[in-house]
MOPAC internal coordinates of N, CA, C and O (Angstrom, degrees):
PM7 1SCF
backbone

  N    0.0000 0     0.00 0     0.00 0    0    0    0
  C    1.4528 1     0.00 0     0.00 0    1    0    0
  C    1.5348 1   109.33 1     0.00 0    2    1    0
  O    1.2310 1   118.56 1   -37.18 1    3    2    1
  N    1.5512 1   120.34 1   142.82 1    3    2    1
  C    0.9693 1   129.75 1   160.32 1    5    3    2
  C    1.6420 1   132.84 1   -59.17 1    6    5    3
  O    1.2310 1   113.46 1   -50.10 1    7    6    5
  N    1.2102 1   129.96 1   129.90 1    7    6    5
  C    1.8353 1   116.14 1  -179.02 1    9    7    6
  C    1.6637 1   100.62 1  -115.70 1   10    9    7
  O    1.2310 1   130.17 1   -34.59 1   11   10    9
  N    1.5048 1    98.00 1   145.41 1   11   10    9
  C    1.3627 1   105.53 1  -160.66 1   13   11   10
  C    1.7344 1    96.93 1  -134.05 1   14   13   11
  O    1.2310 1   119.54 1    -8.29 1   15   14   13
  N    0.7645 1   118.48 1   171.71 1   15   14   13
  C    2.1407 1   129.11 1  -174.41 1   17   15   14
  C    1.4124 1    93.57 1  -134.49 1   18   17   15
  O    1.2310 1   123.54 1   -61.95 1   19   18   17
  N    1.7113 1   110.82 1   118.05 1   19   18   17
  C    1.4639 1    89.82 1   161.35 1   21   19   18
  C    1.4013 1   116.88 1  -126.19 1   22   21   19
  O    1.2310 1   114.85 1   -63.30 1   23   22   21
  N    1.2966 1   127.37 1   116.70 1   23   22   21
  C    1.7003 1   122.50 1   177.98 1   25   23   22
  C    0.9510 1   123.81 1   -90.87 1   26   25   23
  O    1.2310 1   118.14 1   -48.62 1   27   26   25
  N    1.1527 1   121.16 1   131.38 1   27   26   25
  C    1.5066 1   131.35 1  -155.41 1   29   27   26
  C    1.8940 1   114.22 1  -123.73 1   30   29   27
  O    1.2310 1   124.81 1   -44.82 1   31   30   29
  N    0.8895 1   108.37 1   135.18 1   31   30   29
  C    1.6920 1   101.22 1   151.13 1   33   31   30
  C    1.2575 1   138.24 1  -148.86 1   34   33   31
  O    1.2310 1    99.77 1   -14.60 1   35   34   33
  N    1.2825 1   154.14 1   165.40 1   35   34   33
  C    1.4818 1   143.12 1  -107.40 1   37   35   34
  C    1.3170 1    77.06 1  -123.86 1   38   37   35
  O    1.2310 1   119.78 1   -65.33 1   39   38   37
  N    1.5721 1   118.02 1   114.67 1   39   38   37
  C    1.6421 1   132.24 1   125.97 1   41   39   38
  C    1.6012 1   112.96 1   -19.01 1   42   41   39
  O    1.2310 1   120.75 1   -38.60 1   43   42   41
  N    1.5969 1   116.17 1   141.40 1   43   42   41
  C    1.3311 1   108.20 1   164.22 1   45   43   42
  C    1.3053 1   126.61 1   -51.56 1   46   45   43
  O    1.2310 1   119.80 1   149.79 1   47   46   45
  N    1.9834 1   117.98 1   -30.21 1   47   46   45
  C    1.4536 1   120.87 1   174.38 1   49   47   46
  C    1.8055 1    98.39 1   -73.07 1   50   49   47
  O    1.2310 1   106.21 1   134.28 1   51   50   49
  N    1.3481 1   143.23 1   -45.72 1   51   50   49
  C    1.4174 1   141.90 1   163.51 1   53   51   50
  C    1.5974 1   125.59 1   -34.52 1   54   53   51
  O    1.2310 1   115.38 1   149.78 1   55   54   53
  N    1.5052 1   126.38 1   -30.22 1   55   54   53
  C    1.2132 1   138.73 1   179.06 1   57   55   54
  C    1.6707 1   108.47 1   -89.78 1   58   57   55
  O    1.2310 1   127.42 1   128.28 1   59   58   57
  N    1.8121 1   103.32 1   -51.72 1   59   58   57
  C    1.2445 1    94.14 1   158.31 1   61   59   58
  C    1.3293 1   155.78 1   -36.88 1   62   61   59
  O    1.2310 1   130.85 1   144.68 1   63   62   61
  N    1.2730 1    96.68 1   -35.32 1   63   62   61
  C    1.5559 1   126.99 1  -169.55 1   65   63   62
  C    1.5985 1   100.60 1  -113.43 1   66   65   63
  O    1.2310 1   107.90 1  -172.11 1   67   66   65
  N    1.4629 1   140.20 1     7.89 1   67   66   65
  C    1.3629 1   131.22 1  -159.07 1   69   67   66
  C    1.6271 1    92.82 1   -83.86 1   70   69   67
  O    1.2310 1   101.11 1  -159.39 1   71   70   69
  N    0.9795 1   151.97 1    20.61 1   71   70   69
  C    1.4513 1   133.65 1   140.13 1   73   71   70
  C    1.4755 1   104.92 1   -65.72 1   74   73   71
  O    1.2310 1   114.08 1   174.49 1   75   74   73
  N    1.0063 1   128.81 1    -5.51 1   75   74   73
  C    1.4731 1   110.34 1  -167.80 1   77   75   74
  C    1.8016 1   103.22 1  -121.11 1   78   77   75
  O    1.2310 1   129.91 1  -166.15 1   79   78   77
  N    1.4535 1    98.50 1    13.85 1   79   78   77
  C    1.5286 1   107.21 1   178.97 1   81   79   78
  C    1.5727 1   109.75 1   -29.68 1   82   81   79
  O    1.2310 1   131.61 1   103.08 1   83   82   81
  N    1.9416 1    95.18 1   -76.92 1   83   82   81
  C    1.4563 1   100.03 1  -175.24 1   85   83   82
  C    1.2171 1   132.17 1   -35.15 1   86   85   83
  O    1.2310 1   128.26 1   133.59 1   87   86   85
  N    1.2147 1   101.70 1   -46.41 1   87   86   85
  C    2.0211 1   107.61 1   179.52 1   89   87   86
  C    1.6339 1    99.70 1   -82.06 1   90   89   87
  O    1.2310 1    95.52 1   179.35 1   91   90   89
  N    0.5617 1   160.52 1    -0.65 1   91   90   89
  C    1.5676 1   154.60 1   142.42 1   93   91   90
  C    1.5234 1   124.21 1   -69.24 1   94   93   91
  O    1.2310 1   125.42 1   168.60 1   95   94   93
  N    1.4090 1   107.20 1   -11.40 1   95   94   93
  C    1.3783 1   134.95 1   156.16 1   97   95   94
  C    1.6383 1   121.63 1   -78.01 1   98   97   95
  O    1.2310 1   137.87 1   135.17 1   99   98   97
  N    1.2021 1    82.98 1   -44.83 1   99   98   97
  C    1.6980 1   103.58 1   177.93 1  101   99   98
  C    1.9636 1   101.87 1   -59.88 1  102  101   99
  O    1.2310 1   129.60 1   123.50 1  103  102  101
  N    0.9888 1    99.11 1   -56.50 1  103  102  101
  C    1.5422 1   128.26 1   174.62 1  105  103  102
  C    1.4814 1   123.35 1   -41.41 1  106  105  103
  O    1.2310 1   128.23 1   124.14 1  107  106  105
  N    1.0542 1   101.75 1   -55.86 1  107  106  105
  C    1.8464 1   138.61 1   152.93 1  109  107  106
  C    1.6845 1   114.61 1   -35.57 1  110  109  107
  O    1.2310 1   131.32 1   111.19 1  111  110  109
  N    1.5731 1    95.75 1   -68.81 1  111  110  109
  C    1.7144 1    84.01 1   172.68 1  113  111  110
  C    1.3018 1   108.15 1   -68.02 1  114  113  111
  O    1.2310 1   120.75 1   124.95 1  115  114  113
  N    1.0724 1   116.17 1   -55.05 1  115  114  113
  C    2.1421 1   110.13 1  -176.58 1  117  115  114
  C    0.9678 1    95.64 1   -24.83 1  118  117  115
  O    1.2310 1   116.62 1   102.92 1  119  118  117
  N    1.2729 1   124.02 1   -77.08 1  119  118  117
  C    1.5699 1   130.99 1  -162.70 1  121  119  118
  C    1.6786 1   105.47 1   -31.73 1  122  121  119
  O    1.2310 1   118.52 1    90.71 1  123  122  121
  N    1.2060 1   120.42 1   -89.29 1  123  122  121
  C    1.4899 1   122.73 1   163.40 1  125  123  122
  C    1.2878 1   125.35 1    15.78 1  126  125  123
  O    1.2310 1   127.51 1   111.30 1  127  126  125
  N    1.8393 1   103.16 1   -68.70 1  127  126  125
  C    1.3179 1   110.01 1  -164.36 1  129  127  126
  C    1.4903 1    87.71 1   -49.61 1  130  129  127
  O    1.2310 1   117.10 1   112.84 1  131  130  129
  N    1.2511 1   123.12 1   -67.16 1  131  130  129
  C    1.7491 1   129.18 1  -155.94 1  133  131  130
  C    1.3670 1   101.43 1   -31.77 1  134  133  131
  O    1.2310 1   121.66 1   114.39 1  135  134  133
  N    1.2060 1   114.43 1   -65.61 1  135  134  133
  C    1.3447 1   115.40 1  -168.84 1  137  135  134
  C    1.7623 1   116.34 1   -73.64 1  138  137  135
  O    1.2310 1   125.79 1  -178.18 1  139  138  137
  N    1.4578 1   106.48 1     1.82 1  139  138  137
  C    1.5237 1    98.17 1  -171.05 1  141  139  138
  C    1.5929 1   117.17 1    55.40 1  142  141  139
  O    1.2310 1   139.14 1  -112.06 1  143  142  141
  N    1.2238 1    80.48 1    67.94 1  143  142  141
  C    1.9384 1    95.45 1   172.07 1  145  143  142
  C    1.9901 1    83.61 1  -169.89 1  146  145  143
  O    1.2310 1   141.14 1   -45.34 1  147  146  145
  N    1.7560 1    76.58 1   134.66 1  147  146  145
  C    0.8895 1   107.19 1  -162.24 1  149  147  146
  C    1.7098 1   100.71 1   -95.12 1  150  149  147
  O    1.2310 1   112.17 1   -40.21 1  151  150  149
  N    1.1283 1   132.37 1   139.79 1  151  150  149
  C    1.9396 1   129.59 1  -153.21 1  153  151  150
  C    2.4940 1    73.47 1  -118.85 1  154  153  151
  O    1.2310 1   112.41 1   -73.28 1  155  154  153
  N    0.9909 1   131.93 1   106.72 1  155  154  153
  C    1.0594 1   140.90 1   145.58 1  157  155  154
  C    1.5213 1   131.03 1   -55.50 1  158  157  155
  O    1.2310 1   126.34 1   110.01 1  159  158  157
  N    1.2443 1   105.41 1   -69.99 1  159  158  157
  C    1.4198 1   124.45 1   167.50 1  161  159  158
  C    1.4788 1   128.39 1  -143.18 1  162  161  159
  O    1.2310 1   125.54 1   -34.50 1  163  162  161
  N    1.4589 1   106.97 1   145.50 1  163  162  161
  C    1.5105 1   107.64 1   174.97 1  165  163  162
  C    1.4177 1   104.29 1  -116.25 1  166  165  163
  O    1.2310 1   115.69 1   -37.63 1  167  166  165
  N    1.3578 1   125.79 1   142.37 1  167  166  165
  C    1.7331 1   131.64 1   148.65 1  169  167  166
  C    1.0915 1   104.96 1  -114.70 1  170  169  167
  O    1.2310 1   121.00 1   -28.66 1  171  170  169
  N    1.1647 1   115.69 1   151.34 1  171  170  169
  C    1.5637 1   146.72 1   145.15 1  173  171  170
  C    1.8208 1    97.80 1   -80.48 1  174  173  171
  O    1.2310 1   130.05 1   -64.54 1  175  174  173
  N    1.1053 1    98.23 1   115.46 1  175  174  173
  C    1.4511 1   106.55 1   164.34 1  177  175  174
  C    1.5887 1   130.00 1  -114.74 1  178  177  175
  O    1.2310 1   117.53 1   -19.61 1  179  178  177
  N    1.4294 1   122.31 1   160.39 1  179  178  177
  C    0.9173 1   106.54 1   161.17 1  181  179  178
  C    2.0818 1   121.08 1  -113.88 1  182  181  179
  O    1.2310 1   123.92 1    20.17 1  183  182  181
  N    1.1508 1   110.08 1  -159.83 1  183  182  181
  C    1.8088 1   102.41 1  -157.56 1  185  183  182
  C    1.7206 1   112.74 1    72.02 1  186  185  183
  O    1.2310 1   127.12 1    29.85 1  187  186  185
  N    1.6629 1   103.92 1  -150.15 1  187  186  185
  C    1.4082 1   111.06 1  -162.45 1  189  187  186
  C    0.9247 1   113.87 1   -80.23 1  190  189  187
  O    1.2310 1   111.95 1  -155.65 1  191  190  189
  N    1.6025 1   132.78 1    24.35 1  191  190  189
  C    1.7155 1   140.65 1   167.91 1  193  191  190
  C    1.3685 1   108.58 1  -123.50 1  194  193  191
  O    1.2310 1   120.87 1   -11.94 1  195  194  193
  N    1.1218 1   115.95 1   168.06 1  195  194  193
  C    1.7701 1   105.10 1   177.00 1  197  195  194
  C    1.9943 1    93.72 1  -131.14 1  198  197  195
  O    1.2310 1   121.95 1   170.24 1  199  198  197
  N    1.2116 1   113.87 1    -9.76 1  199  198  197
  C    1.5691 1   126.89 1  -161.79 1  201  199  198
  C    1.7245 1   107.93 1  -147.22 1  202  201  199
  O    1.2310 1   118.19 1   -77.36 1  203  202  201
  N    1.3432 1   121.06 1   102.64 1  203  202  201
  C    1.9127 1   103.55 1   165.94 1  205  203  202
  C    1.5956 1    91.71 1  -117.98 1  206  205  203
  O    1.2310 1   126.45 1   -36.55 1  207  206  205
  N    1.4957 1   105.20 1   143.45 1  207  206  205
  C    1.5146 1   104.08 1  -169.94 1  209  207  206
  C    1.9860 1    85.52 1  -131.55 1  210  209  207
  O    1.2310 1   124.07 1   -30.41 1  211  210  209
  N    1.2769 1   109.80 1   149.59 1  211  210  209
  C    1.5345 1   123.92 1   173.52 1  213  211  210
  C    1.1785 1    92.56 1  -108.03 1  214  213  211
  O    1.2310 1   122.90 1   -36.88 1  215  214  213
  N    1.9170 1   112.05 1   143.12 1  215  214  213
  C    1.3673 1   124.53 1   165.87 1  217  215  214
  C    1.3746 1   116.67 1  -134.39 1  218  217  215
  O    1.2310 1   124.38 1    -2.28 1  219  218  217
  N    1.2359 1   109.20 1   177.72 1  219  218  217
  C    1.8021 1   111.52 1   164.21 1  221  219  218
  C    1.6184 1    94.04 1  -153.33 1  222  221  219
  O    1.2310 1   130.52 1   -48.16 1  223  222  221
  N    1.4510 1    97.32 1   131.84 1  223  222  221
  C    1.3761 1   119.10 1   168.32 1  225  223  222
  C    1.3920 1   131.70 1  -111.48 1  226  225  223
  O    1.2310 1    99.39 1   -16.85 1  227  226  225
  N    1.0500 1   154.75 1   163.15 1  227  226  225
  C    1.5484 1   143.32 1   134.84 1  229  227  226
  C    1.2927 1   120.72 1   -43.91 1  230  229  227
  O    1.2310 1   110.22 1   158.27 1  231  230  229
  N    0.7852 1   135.97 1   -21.73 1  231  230  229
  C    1.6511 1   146.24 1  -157.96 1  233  231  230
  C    1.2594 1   122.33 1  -178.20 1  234  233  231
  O    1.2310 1   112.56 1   -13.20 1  235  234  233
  N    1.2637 1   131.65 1   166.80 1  235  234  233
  C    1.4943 1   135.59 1   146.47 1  237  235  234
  C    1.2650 1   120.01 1   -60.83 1  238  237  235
  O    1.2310 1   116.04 1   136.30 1  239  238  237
  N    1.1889 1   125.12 1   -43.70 1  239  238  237
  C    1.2946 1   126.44 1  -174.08 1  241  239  238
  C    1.9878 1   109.84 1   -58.36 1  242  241  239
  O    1.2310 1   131.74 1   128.53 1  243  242  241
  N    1.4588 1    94.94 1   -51.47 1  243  242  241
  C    1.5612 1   103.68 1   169.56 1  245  243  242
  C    1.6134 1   119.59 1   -39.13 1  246  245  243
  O    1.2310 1   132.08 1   125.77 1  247  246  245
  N    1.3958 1    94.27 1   -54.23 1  247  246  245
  C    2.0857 1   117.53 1  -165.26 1  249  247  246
  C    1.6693 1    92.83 1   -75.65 1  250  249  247
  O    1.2310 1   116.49 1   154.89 1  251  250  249
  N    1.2684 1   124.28 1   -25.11 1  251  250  249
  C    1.5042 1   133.81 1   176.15 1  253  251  250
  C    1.8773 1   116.53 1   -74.36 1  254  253  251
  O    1.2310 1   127.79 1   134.11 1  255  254  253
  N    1.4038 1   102.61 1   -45.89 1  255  254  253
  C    1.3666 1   110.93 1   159.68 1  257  255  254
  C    1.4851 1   140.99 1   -44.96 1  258  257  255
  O    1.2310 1   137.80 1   124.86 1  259  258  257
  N    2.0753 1    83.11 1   -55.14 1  259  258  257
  C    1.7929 1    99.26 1  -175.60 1  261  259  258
  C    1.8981 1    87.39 1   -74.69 1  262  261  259
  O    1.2310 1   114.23 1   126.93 1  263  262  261
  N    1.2028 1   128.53 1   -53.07 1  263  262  261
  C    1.2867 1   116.72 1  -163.23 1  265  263  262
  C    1.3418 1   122.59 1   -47.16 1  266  265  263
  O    1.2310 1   124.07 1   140.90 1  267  266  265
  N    1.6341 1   109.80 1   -39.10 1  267  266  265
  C    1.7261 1    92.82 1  -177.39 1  269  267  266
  C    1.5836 1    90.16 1   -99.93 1  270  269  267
  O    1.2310 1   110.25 1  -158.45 1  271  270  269
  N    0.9563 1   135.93 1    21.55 1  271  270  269
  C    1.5423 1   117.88 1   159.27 1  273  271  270
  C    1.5826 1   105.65 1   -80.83 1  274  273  271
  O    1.2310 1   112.42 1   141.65 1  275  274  273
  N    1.2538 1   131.91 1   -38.35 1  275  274  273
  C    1.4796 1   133.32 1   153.73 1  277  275  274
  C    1.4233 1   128.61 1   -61.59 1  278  277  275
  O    1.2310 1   126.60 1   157.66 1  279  278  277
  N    0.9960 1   104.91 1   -22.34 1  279  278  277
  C    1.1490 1   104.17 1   169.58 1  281  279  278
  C    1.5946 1   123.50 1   -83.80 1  282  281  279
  O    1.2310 1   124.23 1   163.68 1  283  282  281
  N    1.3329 1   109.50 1   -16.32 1  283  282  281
  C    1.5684 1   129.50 1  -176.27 1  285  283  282
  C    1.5645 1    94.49 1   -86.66 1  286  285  283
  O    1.2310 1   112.69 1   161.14 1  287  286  285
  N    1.3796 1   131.41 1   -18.86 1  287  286  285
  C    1.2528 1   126.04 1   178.35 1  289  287  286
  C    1.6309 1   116.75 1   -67.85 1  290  289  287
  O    1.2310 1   119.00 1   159.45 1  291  290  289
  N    1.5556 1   119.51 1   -20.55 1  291  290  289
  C    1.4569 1   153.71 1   174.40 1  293  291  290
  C    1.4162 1    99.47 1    55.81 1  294  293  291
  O    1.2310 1   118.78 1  -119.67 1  295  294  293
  N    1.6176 1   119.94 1    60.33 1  295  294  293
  C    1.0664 1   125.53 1   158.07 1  297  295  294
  C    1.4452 1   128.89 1   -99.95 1  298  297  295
  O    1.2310 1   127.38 1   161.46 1  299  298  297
  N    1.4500 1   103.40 1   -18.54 1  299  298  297
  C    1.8183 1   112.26 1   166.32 1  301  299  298
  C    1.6389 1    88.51 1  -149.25 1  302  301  299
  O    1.2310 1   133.42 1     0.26 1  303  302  301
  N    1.2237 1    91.67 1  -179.74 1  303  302  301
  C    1.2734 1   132.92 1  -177.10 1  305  303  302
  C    2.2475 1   104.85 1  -121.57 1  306  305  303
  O    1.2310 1   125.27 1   -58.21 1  307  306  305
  N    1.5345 1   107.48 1   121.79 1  307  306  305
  C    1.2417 1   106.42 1  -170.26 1  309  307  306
  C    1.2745 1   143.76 1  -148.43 1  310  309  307
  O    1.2310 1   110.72 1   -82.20 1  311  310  309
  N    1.5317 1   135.06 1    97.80 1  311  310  309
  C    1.4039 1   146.62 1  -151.67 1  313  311  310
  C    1.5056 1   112.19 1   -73.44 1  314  313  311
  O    1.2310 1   121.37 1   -69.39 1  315  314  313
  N    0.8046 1   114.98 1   110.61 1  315  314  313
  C    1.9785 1   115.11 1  -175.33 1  317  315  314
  C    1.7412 1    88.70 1  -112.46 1  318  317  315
  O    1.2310 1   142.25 1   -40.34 1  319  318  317
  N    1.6561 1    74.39 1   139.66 1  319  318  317
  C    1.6011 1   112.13 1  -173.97 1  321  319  318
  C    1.6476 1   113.55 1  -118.63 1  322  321  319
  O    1.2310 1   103.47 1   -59.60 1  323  322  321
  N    1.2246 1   148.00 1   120.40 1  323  322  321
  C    1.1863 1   169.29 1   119.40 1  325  323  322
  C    1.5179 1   109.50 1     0.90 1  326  325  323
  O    1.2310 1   118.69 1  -102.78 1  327  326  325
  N    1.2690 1   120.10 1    77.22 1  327  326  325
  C    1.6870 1   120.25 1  -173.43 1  329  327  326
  C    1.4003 1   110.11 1   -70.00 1  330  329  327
  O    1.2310 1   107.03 1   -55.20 1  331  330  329
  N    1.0971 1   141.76 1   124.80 1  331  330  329
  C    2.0216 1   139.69 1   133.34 1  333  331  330
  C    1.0109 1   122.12 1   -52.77 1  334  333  331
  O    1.2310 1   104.30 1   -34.86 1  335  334  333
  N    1.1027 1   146.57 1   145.14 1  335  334  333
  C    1.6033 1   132.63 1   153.24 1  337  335  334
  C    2.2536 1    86.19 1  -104.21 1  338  337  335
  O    1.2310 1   140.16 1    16.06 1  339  338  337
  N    1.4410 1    78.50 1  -163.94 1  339  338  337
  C    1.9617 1    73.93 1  -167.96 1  341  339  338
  C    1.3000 1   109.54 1  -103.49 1  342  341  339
  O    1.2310 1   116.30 1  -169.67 1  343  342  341
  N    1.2276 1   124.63 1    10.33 1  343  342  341
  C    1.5408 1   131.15 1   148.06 1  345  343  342
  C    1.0972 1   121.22 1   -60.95 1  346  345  343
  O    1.2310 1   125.08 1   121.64 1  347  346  345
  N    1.5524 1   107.84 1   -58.36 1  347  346  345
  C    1.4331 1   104.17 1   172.40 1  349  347  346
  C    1.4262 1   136.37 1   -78.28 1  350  349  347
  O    1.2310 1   127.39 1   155.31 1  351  350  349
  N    1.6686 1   103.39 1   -24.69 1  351  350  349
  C    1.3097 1   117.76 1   143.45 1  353  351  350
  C    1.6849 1   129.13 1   -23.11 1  354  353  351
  O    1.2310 1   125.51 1   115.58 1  355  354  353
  N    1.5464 1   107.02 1   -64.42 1  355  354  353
  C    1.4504 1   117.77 1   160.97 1  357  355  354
  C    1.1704 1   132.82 1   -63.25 1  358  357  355
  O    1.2310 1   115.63 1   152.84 1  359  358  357
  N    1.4392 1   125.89 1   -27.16 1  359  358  357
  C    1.0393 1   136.49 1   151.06 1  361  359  358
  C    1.8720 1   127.67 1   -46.99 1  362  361  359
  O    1.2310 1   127.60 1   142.75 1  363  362  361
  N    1.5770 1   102.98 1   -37.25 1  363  362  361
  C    1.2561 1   123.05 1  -176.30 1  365  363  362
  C    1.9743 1   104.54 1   -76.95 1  366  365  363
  O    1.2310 1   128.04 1   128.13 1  367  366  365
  N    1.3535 1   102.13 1   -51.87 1  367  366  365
  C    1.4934 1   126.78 1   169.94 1  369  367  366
  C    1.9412 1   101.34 1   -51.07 1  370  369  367
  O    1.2310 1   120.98 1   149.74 1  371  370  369
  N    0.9575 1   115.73 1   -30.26 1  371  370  369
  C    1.4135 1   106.11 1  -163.24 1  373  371  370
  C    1.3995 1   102.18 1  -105.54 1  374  373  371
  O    1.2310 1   122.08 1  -163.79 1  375  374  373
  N    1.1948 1   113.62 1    16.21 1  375  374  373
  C    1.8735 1   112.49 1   163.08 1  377  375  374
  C    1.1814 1   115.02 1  -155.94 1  378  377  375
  O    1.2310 1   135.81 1  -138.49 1  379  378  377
  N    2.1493 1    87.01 1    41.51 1  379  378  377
  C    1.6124 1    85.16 1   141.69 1  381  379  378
  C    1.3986 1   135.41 1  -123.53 1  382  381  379
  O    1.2310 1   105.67 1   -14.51 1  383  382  381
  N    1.0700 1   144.17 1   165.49 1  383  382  381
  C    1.6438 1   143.23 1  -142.43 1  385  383  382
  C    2.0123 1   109.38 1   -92.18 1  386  385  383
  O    1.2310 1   120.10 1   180.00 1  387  386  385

């Protein structure tokens, strides 16, 4: 599986509505299963994110799907990041010139 970072922050309709964060979280993983992406973790943060969520996907194309399908919900606004762990890290390191 693929691991992905996703940072998020609350749309003016998302802030409006942020009592209902949690269950829209709740909502969030469901969503996932469909697409086969797996919802790991959610924070509430504070600073220049308001949301970082951990995933695992099959693909990009999958983690590309579930993302703007949430994102079409216009509750945040959201930057997805390309995770390594240090296996694959080394792996990446070991073919280069």
């Amino acid at each position: 599986m693929t691991r992905y970072i996703v940072l998020a922050n609350f749309t003016d309709q998302g802030i409006r509505t942020v009592k209902d964060t949690t269950k829209r979280a709740t909502a969030v993983r469901e969503l996932g299963v469909q697409f086969g992406v797996q919802v790991k973790d959610i924070f509430w943060t504070l600073g220049a994110y308001d949301v970082v969520l951990t995933l695992e996907a099959q693909d990009d194309t999958a983690m590309t799907a579930f993302g703007l399908s949430v994102g079409a919900l216009g509750n945040i606004h959201t930057q997805t990041l390309r995770a390594f762990n240090a296996d694959e890290m080394q792996a990446i390191i070991g073919k280069m010139r």
